[in-house]
TORBARO-659632 format. One record per atom (N, C-alpha, C): x negated, y, z negated; atom name; residue number from 0; residue in one letter. Coordinates in nm, 4 decimals, padded with zeros to 6 digits, always signed. Atoms other than C-alpha are relative to their C-alpha. Last residue first. Layout:
residues N
NODE         xx         yy         zz   atom     n   res
NODE          X          Y          Z     CA   NUM     A
...
end
This chain:
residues 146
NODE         xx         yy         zz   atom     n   res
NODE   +00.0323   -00.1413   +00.0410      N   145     X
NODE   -11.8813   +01.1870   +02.8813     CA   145     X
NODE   -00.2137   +00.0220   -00.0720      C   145     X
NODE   -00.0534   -00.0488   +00.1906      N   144     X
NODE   -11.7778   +00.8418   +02.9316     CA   144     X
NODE   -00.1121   +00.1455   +00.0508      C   144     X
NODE   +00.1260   -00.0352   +00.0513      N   143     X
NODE   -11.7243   +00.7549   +03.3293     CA   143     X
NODE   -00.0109   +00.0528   -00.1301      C   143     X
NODE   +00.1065   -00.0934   +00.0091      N   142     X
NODE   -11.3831   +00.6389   +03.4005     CA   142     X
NODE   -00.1122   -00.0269   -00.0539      C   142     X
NODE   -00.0201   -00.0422   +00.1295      N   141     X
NODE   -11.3523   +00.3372   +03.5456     CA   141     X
NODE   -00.0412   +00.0823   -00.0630      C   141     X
NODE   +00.0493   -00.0518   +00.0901      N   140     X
NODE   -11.2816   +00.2412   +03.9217     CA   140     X
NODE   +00.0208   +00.0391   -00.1727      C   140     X
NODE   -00.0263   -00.1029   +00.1423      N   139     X
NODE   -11.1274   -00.0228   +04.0837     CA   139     X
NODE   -00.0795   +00.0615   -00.0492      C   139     X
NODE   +00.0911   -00.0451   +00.0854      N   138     X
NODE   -11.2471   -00.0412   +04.4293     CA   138     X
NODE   +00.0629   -00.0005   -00.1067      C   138     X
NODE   +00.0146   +00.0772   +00.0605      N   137     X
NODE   -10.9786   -00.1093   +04.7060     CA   137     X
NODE   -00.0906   -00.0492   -00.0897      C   137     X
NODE   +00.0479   +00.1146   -00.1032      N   136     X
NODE   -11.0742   +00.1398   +04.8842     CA   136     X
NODE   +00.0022   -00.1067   -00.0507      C   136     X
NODE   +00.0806   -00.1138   -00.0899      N   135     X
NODE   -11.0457   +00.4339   +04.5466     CA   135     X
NODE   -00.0326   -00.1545   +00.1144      C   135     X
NODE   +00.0426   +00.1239   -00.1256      N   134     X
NODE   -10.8306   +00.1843   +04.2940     CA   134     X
NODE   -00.0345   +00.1018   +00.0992      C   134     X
NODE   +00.1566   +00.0332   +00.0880      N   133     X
NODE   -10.7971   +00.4247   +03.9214     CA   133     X
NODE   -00.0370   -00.0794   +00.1377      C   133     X
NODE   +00.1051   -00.1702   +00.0763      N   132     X
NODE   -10.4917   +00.6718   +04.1055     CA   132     X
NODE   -00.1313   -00.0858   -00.0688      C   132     X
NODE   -00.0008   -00.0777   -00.1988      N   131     X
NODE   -10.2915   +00.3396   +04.2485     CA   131     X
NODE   -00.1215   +00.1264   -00.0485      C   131     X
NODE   +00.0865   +00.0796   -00.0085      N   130     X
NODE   -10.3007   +00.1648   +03.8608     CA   130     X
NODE   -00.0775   +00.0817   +00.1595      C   130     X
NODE   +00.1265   -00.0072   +00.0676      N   129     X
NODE   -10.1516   +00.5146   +03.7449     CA   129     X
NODE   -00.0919   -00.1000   +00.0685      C   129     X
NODE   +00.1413   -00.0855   -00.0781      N   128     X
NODE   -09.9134   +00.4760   +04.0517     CA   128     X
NODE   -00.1356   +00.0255   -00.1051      C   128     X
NODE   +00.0473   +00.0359   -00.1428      N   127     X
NODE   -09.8318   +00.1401   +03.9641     CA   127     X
NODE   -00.0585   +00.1164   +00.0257      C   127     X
NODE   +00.0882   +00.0786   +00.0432      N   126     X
NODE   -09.7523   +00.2065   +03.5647     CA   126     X
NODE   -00.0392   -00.0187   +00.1387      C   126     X
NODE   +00.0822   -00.0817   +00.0392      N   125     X
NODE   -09.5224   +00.4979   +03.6805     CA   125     X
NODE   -00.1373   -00.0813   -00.0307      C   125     X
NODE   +00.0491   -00.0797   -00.1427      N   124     X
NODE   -09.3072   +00.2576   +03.9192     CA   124     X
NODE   -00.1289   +00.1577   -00.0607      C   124     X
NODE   +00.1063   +00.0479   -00.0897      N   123     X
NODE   -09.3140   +00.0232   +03.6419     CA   123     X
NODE   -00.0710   +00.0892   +00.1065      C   123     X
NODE   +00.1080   +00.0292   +00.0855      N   122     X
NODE   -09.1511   +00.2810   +03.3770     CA   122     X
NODE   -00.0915   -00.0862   +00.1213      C   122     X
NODE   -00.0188   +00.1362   +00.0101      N   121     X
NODE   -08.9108   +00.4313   +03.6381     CA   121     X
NODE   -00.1936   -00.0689   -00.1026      C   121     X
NODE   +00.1490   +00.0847   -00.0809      N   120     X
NODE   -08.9929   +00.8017   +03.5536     CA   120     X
NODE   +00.0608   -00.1955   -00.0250      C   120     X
NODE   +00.0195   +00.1211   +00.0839      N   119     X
NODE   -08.6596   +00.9773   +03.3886     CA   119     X
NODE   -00.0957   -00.0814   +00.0902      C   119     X
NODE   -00.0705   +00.0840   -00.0311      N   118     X
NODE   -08.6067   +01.3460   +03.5733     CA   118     X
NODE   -00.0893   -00.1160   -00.1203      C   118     X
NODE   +00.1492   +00.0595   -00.0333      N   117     X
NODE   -08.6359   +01.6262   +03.4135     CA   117     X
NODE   +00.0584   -00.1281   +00.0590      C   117     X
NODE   -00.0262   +00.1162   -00.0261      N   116     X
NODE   -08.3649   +01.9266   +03.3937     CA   116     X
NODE   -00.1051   -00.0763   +00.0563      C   116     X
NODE   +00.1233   +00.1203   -00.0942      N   115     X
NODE   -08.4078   +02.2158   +03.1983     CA   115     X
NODE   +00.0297   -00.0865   +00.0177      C   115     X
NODE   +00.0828   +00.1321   +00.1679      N   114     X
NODE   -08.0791   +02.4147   +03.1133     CA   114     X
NODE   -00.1594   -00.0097   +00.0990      C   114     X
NODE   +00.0471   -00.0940   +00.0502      N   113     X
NODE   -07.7826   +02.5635   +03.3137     CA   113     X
NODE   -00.1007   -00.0565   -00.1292      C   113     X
NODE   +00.0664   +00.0708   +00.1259      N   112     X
NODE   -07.6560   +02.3005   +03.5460     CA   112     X
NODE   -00.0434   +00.1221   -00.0502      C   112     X
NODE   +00.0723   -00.0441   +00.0706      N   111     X
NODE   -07.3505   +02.4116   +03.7491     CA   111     X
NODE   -00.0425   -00.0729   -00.1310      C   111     X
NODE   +00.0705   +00.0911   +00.1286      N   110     X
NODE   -07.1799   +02.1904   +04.0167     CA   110     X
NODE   -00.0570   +00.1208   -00.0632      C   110     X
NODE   -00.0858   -00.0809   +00.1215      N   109     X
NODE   -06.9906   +02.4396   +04.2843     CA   109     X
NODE   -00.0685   -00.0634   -00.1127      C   109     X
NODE   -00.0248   -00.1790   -00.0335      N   108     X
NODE   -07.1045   +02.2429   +04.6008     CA   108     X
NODE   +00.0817   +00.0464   -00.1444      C   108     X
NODE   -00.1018   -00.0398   -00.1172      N   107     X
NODE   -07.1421   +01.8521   +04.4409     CA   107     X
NODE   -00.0379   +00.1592   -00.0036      C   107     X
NODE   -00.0924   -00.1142   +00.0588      N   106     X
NODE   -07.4281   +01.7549   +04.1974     CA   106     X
NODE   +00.0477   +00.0592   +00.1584      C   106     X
NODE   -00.0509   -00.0668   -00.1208      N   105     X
NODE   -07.6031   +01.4287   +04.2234     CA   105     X
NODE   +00.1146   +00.0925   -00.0508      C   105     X
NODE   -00.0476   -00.1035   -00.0062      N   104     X
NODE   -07.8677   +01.2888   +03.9937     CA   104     X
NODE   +00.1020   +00.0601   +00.1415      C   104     X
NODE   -00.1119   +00.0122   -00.1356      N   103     X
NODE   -08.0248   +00.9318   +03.9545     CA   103     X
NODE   +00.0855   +00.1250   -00.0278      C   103     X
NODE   +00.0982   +00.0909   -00.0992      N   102     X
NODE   -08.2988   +00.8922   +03.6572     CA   102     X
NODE   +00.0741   +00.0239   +00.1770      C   102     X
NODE   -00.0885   +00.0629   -00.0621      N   101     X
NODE   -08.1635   +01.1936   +03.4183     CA   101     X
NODE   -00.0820   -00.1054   +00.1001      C   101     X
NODE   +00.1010   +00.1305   -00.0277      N   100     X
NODE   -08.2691   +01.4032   +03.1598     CA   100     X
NODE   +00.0999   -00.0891   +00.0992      C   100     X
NODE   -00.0144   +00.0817   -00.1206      N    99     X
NODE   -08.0805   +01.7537   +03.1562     CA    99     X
NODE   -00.0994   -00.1064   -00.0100      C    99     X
NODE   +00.0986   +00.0603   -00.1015      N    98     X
NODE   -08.1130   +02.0344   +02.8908     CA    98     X
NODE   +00.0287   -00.1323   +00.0452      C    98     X
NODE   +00.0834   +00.0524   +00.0646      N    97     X
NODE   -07.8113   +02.2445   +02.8072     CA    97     X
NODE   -00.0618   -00.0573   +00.0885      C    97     X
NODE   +00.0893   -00.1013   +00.0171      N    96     X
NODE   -07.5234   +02.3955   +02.9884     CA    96     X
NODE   -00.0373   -00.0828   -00.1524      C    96     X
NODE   +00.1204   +00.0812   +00.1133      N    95     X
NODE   -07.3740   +02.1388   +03.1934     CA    95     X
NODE   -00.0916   +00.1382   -00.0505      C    95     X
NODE   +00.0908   -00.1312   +00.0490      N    94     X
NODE   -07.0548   +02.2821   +03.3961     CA    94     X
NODE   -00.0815   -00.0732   -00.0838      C    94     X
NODE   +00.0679   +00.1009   +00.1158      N    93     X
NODE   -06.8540   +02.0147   +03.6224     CA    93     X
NODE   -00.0868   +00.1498   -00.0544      C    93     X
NODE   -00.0426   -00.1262   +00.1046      N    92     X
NODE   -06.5888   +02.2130   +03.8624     CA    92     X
NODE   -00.0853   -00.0799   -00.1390      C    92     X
NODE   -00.0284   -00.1455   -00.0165      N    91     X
NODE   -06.7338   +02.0900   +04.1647     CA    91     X
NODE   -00.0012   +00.0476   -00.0985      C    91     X
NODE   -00.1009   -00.0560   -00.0503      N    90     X
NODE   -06.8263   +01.7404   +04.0307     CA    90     X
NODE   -00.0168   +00.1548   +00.0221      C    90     X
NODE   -00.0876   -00.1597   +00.0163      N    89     X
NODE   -07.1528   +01.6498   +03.8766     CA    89     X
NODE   +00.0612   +00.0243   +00.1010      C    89     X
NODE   -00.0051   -00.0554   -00.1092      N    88     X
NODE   -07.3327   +01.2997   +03.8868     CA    88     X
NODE   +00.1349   +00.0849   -00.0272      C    88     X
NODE   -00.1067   -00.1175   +00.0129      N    87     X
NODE   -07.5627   +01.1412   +03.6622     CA    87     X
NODE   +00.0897   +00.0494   +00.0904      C    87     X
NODE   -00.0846   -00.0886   -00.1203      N    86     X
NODE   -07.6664   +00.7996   +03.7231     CA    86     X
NODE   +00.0579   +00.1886   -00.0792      C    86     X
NODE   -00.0457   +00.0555   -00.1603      N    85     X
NODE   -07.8916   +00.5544   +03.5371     CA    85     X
NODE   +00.0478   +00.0961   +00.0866      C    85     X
NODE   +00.0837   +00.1306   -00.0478      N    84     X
NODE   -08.0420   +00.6991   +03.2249     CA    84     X
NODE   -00.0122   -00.0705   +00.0649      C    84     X
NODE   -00.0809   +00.1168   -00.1043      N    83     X
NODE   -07.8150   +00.9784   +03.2049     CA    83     X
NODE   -00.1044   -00.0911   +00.0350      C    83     X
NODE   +00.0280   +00.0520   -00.0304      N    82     X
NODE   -07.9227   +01.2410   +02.8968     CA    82     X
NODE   +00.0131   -00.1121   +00.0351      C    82     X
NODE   -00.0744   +00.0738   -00.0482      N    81     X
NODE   -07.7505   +01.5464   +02.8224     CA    81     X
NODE   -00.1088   -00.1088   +00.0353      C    81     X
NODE   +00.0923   +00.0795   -00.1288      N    80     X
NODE   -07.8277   +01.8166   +02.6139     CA    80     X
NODE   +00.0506   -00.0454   +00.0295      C    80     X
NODE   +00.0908   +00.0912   +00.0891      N    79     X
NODE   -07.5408   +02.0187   +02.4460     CA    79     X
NODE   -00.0976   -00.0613   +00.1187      C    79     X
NODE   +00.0460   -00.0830   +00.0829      N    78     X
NODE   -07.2250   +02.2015   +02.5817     CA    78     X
NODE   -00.0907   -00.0482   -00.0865      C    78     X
NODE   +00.0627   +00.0641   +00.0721      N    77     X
NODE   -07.0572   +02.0042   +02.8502     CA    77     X
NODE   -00.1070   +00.1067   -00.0897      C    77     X
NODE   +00.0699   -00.1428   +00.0170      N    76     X
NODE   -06.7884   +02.1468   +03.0829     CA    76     X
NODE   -00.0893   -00.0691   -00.1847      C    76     X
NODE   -00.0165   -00.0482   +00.0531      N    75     X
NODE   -06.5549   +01.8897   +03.3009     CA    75     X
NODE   -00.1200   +00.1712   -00.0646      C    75     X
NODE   -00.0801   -00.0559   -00.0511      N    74     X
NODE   -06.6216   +01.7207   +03.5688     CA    74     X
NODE   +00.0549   +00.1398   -00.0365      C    74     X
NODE   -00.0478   -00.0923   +00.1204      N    73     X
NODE   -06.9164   +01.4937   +03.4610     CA    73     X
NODE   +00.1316   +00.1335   +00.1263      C    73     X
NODE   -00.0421   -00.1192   -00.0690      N    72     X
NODE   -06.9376   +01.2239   +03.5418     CA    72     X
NODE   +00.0509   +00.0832   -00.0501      C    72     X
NODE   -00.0937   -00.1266   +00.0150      N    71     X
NODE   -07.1911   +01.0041   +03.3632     CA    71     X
NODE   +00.0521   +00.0613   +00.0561      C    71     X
NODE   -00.0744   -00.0834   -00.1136      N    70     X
NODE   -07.3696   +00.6967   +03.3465     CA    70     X
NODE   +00.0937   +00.0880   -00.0241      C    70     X
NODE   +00.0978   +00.0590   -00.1221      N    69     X
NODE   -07.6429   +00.5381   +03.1113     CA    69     X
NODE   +00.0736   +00.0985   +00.1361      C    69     X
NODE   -00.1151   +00.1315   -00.0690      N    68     X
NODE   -07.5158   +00.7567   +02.8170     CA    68     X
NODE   -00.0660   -00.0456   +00.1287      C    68     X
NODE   +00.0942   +00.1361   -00.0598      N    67     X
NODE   -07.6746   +00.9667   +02.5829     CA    67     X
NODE   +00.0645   -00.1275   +00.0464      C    67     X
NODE   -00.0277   +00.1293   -00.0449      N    66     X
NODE   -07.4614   +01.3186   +02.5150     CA    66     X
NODE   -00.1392   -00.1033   +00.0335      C    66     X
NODE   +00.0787   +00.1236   -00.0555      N    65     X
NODE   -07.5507   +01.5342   +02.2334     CA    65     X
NODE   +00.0457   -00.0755   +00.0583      C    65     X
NODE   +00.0692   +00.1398   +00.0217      N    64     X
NODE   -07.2503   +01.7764   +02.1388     CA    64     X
NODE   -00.1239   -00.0555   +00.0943      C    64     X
NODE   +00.1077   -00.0601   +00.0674      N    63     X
NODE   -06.9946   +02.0406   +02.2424     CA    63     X
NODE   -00.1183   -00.0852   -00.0577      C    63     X
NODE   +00.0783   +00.0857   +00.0747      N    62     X
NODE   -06.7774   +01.8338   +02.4995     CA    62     X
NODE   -00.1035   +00.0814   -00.0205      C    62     X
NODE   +00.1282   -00.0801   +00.0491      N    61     X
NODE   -06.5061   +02.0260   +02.6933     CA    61     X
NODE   -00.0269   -00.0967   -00.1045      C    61     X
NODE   +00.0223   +00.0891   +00.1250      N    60     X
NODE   -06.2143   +01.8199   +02.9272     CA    60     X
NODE   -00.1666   +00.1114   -00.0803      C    60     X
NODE   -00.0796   -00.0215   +00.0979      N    59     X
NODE   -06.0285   +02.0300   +03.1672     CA    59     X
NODE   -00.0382   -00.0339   -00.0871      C    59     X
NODE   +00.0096   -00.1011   -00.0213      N    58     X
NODE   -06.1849   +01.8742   +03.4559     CA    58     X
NODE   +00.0230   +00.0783   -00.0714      C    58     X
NODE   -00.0786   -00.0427   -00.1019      N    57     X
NODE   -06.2429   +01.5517   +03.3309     CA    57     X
NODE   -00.0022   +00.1388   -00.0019      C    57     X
NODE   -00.0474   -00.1523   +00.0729      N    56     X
NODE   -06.5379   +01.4245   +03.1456     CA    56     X
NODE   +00.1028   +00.0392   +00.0973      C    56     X
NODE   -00.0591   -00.0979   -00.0756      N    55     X
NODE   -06.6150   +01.0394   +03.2297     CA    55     X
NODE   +00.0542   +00.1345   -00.0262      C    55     X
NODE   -00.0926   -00.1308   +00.0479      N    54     X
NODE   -06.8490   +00.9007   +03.0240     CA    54     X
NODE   +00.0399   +00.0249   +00.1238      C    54     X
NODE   -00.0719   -00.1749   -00.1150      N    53     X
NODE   -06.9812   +00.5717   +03.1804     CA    53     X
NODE   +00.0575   +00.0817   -00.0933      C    53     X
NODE   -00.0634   -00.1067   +00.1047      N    52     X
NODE   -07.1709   +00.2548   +02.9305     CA    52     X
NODE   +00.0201   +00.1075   +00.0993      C    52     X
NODE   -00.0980   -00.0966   -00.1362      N    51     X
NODE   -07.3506   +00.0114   +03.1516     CA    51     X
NODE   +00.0854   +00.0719   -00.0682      C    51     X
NODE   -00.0518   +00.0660   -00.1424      N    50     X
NODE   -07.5487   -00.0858   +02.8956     CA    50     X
NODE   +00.0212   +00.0596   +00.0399      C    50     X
NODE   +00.1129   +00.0548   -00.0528      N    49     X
NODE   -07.5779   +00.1499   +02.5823     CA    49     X
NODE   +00.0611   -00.0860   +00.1137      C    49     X
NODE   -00.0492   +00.1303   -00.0742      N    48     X
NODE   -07.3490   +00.4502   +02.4639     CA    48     X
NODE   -00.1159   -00.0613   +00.0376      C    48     X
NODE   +00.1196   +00.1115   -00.0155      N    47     X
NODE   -07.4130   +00.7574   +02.2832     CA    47     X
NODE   +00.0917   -00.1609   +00.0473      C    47     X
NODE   -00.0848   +00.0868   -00.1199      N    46     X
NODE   -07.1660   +01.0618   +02.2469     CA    46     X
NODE   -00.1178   -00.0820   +00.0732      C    46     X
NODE   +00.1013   +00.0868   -00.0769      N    45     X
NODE   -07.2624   +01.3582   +01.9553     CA    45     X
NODE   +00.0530   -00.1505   +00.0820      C    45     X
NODE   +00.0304   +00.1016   +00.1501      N    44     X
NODE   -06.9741   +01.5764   +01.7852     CA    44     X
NODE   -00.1430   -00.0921   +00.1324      C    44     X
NODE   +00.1241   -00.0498   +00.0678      N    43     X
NODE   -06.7262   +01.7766   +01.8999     CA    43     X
NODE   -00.0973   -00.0952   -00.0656      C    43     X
NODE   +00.0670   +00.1296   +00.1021      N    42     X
NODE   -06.4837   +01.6357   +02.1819     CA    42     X
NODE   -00.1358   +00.1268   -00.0364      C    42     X
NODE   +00.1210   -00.0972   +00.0171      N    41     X
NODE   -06.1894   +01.8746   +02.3531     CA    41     X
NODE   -00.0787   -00.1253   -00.1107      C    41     X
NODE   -00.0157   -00.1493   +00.0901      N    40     X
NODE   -05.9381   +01.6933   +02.5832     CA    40     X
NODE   -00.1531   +00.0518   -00.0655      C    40     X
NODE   -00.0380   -00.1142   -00.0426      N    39     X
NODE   -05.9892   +01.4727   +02.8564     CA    39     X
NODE   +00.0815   +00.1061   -00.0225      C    39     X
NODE   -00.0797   -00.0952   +00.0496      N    38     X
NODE   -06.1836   +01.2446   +02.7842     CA    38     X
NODE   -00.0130   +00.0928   +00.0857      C    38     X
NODE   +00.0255   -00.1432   -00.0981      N    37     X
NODE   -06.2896   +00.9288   +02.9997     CA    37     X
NODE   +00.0841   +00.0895   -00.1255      C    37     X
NODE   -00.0734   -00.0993   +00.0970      N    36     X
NODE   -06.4865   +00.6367   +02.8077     CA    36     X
NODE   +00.0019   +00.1347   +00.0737      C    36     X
NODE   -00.0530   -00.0990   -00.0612      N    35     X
NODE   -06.5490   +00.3058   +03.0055     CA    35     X
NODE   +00.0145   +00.1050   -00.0629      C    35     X
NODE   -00.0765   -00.0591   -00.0999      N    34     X
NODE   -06.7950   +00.0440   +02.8732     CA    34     X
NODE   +00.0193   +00.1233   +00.0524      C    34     X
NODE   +00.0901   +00.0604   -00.1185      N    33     X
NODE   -06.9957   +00.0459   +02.5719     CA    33     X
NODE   +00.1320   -00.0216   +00.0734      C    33     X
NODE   -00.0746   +00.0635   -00.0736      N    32     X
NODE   -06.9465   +00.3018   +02.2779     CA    32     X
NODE   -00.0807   -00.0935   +00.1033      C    32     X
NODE   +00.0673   +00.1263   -00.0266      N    31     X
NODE   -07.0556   +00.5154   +02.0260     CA    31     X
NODE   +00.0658   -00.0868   +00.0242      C    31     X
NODE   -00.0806   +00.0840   -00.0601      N    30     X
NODE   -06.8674   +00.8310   +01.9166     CA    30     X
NODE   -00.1121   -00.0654   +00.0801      C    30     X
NODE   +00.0437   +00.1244   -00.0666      N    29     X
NODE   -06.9618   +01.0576   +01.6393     CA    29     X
NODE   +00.0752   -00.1109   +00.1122      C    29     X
NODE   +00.0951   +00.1631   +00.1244      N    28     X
NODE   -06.7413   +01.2806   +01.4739     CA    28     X
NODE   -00.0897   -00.0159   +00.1199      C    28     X
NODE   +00.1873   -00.1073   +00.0902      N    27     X
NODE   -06.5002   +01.6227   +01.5507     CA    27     X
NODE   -00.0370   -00.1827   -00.0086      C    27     X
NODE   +00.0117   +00.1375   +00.0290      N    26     X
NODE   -06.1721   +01.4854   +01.8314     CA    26     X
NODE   -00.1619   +00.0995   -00.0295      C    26     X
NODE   +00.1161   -00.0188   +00.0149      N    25     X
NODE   -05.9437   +01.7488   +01.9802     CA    25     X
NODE   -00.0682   -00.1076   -00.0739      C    25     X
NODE   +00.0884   +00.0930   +00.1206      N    24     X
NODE   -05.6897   +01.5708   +02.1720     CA    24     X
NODE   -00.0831   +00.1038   -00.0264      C    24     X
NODE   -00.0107   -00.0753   +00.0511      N    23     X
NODE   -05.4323   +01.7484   +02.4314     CA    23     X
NODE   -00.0486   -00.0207   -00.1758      C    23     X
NODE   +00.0479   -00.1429   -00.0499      N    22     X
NODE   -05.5826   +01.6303   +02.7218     CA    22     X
NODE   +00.0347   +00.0909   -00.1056      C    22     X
NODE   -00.0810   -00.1019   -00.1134      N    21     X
NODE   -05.6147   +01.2687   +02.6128     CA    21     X
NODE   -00.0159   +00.1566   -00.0013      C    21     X
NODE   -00.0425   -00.1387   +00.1048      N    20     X
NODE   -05.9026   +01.1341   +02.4546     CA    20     X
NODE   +00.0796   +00.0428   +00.0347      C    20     X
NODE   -00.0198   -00.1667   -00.0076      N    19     X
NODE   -05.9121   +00.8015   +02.6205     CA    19     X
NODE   +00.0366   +00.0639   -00.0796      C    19     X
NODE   -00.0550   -00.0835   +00.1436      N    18     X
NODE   -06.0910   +00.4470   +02.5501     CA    18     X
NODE   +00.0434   +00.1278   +00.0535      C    18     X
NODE   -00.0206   +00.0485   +00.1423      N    17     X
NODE   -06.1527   +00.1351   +02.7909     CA    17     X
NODE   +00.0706   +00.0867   -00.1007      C    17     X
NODE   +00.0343   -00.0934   +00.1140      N    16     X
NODE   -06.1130   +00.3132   +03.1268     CA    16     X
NODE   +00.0638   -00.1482   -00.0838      C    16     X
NODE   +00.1327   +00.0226   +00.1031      N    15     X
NODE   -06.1373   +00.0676   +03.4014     CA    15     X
NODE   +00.0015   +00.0395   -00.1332      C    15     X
NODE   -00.0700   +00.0838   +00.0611      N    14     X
NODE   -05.8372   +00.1577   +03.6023     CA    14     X
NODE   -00.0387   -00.0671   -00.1132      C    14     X
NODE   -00.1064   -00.0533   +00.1094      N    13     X
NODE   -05.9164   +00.5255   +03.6112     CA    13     X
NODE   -00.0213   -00.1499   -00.0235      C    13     X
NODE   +00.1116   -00.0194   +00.1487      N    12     X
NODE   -06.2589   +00.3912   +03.8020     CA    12     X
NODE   +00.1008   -00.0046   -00.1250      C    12     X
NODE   +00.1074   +00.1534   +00.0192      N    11     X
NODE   -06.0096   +00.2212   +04.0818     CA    11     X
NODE   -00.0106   +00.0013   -00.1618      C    11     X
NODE   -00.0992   +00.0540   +00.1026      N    10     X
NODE   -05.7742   +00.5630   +04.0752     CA    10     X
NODE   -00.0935   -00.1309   -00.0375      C    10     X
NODE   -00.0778   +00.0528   -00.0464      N     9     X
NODE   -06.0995   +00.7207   +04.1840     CA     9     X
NODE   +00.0889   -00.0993   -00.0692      C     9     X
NODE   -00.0193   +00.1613   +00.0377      N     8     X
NODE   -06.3366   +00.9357   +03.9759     CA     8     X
NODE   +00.1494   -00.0023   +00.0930      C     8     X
NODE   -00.0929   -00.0003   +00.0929      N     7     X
NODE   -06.4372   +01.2320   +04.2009     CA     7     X
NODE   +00.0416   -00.1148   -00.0524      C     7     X
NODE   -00.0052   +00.0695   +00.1416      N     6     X
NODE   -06.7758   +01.1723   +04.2925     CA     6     X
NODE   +00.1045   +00.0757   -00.0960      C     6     X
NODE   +00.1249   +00.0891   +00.0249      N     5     X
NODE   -06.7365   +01.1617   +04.6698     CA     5     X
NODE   +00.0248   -00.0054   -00.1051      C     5     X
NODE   +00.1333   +00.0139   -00.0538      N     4     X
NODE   -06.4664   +01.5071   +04.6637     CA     4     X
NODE   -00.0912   -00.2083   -00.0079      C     4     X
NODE   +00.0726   +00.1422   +00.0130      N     3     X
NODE   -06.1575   +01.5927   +04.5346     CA     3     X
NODE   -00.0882   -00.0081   +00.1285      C     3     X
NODE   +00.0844   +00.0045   -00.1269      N     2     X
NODE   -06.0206   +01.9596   +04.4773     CA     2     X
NODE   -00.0394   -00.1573   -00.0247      C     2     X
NODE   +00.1660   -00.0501   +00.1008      N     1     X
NODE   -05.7326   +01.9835   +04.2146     CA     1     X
NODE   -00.0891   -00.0507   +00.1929      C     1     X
NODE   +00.0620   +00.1225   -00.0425      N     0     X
NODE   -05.3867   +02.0635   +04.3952     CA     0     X
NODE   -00.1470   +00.0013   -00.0384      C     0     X
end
């Protein structure tokens, strides 16, 4: 019986899927997408998506490669950077070894990241505190030249 948890995909998410690798797929290239995409056999090769774009990796599923995808679960065992621009979020048996970008992160008991992981700065919310850091009492200040 596999373990399930919060961010195990639910039959719902299954219903969604646009494209699968099945379990006994290997699959070498490029793959660029929008929507749903769950494998869950073996993928070589780099994995880019825009919009709302989800990888799902299943437990069983290995991906050697560059991922860039807005959302991701990962379940499986990922071998390359990774970067989630909306959501990441790691299952028990999820393995990420490489480096980590991410805006939204959650990793279950058992999750392993092995890498550097940064997070993704909301662009306004970085442009506010810079403005926040030059306003001393409602003062703007400017630096002083040298």
């Amino acid at each position: 019986m596999k373990h399930r948890d919060s961010i195990t995909p639910t039959s719902s998410e299954n219903q969604n899927i646009d494209t699968l690798i099945g379990e006994h797929s290997h699959f070498n290239g490029e793959l660029s997408f929008e929507g749903a995409v769950r494998i869950d056999g073996k993928f070589e090769g780099n994995i880019r998506s825009t919009n709302e774009g989800t990888l799902i990796v299943s437990e069983e599923a290995q991906i050697i490669g560059e991922v860039d995808v807005p959302n991701l679960l990962l379940h499986g065992t990922v071998r390359g950077n990774v970067r989630a621009t909306k959501s990441l979020k790691i299952g028990p048996t999820g393995r990420l070894n490489g480096d980590v970008e991410y805006s939204i992160v959650s990793l279950a008991e058992g999750a392993a990241v092995n890498g550097r992981c940064n997070r993704i700065e909301d662009k306004e919310r970085v442009k506010q505190a810079a403005k926040a850091s030059t306003t001393v009492s409602g003062v703007e200040h400017s630096p002083q030249p040298a």
